[in-house]
DSSP file (Angstrom, degrees, kcal/mol; ACC not computed):
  #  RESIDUE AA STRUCTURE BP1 BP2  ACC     N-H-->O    O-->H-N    N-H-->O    O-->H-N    TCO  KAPPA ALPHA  PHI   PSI    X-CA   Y-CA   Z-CA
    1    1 A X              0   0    0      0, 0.0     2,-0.2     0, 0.0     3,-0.0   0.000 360.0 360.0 360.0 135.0   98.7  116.9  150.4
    2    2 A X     >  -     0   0    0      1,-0.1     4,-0.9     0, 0.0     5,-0.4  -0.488 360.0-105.5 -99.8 177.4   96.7  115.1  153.1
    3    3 A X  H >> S+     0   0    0     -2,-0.2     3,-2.4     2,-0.2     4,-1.7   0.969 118.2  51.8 -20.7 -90.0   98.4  112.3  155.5
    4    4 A X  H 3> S+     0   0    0      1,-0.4     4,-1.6     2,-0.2    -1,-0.2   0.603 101.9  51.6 -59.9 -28.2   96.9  109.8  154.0
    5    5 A X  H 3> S+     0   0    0      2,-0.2     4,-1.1     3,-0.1    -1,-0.4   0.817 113.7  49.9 -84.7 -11.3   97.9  110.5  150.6
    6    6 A X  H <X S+     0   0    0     -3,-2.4     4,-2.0    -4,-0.9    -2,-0.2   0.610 110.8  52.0 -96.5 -35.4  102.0  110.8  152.1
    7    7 A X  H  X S+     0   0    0     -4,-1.7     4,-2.1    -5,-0.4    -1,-0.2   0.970 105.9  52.5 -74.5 -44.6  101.4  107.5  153.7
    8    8 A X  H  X S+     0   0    0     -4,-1.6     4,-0.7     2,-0.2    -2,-0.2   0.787 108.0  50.7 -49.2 -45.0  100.2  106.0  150.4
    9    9 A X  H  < S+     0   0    0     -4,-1.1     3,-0.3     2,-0.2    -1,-0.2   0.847 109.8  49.0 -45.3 -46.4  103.4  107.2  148.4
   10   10 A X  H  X S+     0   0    0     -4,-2.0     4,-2.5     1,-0.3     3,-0.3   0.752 107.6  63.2 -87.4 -12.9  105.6  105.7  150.8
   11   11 A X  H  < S+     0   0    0     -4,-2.1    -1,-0.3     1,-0.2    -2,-0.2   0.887 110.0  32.7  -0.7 -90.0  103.3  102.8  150.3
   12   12 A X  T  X S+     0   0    0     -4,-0.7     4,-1.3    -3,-0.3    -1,-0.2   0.018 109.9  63.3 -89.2  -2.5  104.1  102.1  147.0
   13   13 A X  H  > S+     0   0    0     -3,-0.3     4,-1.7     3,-0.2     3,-0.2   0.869 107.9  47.9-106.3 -48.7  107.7  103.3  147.2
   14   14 A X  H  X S+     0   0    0     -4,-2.5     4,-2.6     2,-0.2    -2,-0.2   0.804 109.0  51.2 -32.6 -41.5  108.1  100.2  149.8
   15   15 A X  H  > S+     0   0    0      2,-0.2     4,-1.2     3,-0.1    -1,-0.2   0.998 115.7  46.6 -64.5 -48.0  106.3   97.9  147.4
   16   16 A X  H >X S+     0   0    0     -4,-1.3     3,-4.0     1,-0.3     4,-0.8   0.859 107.9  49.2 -51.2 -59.2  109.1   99.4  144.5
   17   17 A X  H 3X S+     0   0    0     -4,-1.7     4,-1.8     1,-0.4    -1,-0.3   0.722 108.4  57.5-107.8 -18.9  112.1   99.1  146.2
   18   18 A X  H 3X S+     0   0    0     -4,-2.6     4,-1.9    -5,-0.2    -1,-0.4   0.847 112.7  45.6 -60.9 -19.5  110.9   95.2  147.1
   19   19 A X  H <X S+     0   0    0     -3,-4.0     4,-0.8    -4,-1.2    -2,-0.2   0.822 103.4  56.0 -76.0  -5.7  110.7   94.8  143.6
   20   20 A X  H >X S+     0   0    0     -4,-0.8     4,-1.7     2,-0.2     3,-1.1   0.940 112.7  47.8 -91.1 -55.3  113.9   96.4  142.9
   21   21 A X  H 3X S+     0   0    0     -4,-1.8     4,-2.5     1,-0.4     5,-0.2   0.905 108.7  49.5 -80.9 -30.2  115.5   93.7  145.4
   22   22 A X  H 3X S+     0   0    0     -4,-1.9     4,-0.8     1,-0.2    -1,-0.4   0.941 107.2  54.2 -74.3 -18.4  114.1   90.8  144.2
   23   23 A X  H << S+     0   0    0     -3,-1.1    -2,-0.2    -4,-0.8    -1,-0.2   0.685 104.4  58.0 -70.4 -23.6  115.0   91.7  141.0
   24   24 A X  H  X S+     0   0    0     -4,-1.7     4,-1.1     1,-0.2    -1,-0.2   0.928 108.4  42.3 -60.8 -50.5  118.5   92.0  142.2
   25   25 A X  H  X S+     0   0    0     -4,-2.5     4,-1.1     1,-0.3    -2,-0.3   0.539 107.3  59.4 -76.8   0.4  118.8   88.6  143.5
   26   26 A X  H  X S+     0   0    0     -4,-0.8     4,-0.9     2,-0.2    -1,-0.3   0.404 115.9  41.8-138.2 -27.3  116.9   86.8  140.3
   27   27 A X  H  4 S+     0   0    0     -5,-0.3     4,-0.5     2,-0.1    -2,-0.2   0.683 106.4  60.3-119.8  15.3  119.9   88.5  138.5
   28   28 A X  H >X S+     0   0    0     -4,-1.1     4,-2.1     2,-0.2     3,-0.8   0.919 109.6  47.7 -51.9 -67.5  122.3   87.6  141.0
   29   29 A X  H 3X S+     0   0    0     -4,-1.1     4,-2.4     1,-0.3     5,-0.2   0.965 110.7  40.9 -46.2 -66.2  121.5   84.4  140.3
   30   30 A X  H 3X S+     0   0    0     -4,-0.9     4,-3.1     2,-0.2    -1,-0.3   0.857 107.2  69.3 -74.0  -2.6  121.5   84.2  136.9
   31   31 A X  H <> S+     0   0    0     -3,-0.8     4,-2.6    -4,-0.5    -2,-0.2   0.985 104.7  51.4 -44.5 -68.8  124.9   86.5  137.2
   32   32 A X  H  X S+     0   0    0     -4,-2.1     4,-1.9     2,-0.3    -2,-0.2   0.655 105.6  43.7 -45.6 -49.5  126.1   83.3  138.7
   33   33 A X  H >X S+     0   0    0     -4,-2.4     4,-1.0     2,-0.2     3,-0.8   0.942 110.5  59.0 -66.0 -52.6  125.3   80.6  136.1
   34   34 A X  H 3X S+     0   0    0     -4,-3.1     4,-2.7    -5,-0.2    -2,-0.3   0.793 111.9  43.6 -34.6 -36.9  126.6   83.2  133.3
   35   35 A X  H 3X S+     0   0    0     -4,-2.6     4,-2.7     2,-0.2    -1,-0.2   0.930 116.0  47.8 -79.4 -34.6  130.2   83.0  135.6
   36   36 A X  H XX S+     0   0    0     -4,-1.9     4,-1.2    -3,-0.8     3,-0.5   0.988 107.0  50.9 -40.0 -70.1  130.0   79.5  135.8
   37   37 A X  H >X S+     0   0    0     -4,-1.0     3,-3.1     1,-0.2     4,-2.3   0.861 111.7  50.8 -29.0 -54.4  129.2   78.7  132.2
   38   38 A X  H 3<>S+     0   0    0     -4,-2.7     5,-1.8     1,-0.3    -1,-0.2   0.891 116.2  48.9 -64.5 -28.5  132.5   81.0  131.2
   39   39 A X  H <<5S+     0   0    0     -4,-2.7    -1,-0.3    -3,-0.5    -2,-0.2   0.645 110.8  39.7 -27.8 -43.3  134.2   78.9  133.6
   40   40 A X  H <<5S+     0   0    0     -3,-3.1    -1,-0.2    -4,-1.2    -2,-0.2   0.922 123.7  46.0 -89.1 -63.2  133.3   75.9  132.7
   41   41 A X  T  <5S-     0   0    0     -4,-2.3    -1,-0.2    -5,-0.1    -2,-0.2   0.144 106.7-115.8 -51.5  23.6  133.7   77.1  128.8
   42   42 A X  T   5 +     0   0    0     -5,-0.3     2,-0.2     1,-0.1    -3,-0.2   0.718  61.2 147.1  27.4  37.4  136.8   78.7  129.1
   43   43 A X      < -     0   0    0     -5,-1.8    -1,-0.1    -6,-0.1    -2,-0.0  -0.710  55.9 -87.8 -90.3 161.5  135.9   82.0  128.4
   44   44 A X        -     0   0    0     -2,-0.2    -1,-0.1     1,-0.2    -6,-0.1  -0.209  31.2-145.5 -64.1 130.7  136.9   85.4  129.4
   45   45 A X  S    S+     0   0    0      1,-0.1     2,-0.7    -7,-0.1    -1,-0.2   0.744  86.8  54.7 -37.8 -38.2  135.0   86.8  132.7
   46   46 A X        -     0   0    0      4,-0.0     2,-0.5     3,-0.0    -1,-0.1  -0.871  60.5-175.9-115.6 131.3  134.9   90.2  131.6
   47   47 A X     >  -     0   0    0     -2,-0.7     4,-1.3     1,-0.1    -2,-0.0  -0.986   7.1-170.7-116.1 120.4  133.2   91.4  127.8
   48   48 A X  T  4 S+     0   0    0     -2,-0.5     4,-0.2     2,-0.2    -1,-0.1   0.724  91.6  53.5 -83.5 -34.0  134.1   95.2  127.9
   49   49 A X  T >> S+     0   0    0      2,-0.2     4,-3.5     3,-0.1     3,-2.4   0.933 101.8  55.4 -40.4 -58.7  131.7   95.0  124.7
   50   50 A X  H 3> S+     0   0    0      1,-0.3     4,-1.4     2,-0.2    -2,-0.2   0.835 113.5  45.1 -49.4 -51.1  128.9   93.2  126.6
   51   51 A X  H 3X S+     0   0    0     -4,-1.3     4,-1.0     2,-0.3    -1,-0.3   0.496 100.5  65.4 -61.4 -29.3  129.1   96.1  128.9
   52   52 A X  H <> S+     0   0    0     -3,-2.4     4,-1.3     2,-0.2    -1,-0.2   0.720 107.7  37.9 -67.3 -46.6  129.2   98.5  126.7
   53   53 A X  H  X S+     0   0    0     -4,-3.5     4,-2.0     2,-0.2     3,-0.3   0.881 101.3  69.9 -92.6 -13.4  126.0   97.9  125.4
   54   54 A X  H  X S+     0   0    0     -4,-1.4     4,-1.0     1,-0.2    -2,-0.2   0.902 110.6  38.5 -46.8 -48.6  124.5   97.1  128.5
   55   55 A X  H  < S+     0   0    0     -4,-1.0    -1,-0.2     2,-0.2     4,-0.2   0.718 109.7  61.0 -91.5 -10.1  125.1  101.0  129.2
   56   56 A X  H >X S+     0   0    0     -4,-1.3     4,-2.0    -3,-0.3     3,-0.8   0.955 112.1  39.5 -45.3 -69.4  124.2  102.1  125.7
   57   57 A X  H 3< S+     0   0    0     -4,-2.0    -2,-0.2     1,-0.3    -1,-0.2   0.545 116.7  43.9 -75.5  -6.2  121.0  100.8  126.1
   58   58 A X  T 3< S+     0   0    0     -4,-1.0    -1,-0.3     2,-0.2    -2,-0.1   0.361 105.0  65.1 -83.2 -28.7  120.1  101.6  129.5
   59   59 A X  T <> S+     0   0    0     -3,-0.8     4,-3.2    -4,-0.2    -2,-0.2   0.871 109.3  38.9 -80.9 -53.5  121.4  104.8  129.0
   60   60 A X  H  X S+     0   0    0     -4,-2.0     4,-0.6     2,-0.3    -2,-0.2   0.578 108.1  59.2 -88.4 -20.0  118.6  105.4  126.5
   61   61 A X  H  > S+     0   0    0     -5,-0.2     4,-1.0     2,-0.1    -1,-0.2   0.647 108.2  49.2 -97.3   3.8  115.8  103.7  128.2
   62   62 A X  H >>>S+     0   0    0      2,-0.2     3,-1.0     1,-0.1     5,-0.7   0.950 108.1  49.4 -91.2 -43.8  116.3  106.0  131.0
   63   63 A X  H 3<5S+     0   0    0     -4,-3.2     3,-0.3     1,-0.3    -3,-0.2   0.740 110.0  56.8 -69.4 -12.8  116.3  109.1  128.9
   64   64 A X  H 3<5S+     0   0    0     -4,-0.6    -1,-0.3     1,-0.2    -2,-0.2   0.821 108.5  42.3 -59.2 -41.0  113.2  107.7  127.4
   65   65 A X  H <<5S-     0   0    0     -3,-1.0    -2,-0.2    -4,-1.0    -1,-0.2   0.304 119.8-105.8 -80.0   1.8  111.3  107.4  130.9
   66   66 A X  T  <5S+     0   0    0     -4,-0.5    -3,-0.2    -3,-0.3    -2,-0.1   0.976  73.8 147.3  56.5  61.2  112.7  111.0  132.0
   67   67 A X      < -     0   0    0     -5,-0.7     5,-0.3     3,-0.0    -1,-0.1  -0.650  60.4 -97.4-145.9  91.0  115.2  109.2  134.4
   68   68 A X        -     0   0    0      3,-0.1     4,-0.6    -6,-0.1    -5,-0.1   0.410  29.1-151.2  21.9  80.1  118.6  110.8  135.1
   69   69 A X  S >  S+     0   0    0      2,-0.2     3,-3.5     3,-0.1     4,-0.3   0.820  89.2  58.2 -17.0 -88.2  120.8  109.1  132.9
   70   70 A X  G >> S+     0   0    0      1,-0.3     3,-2.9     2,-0.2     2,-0.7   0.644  99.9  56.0   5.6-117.8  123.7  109.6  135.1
   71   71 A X  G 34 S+     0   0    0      1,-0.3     4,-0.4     2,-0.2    -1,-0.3   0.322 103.6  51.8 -13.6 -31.9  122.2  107.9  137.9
   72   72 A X  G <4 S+     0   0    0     -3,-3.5     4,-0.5    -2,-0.7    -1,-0.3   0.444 109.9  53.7 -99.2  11.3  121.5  104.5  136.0
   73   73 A X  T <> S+     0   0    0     -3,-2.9     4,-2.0    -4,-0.3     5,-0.3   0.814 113.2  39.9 -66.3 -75.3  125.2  104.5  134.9
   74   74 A X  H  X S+     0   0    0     -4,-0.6     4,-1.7     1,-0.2     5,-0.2   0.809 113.4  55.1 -40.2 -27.9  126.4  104.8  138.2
   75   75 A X  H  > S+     0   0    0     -4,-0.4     4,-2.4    -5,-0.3     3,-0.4   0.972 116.8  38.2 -72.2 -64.5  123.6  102.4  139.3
   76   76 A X  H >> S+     0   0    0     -4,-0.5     4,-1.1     1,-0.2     3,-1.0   0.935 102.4  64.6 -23.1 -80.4  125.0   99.8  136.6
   77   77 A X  H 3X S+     0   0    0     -4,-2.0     4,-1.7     1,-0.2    -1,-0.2   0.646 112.5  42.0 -57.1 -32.2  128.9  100.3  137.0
   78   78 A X  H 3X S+     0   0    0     -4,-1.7     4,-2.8    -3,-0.4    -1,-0.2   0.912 109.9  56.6 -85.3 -26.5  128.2   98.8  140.8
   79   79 A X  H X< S+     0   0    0     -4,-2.4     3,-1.7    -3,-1.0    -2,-0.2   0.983 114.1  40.1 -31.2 -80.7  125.9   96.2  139.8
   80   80 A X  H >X S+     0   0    0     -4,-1.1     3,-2.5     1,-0.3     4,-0.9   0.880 108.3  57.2 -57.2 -55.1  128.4   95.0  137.6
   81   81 A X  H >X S+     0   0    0     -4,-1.7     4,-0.7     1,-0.3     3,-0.6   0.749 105.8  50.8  -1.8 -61.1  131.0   95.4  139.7
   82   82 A X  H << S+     0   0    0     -4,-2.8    -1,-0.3    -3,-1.7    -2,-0.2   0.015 109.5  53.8-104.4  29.7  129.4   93.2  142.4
   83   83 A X  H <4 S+     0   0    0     -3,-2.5    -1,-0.3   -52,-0.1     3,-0.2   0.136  97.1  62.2-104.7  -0.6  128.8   90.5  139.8
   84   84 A X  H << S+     0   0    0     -4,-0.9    -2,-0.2    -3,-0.6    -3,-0.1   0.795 101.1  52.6 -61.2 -39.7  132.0   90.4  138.9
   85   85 A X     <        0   0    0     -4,-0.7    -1,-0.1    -5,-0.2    -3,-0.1   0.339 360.0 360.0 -59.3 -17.0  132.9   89.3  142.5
   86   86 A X              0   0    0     -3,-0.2    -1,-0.2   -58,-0.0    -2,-0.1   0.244 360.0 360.0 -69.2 360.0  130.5   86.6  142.4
């Protein structure tokens, strides 16, 4: 592995992890109408269902990519967490 090719990785691992953040806020955001609406609607803040499949399915497109299940649970459970707070 040259230099150049090390420099290139860390490139492209810069470009990811800006996509990763904007992707955060763009579902920050819409985190944020969803708590309005229940607000506004009188419904409950937390669906323990909703959530449930949120990690069902997540769960399964990471063992589909070869991506550490574990690690996009954990990943979730603070996501959600810090849209709960919102």
């Amino acid at each position: 592995m040259s230099e150049d090719e090390l420099e290139g990785w860390r490139e492209k691992i810069d470009q990811l992890d800006n996509e990763i953040i904007t992707l955060l806020s763009e579902r920050v955001l819409i985190a944020k109408d969803v708590m309005a609406w229940k607000k506004k609607h009188q419904k409950p803040l937390l669906d323990s269902k909703r959530e449930q499949e949120i990690f069902e399915m997540l769960t399964n497109k990471a063992e589909a990519l070869g991506v550490n299940p574990q690690m996009i649970h954990d990943l979730y459970e603070l996501i959600l967490k810090y849209s709960k707070e919102l």
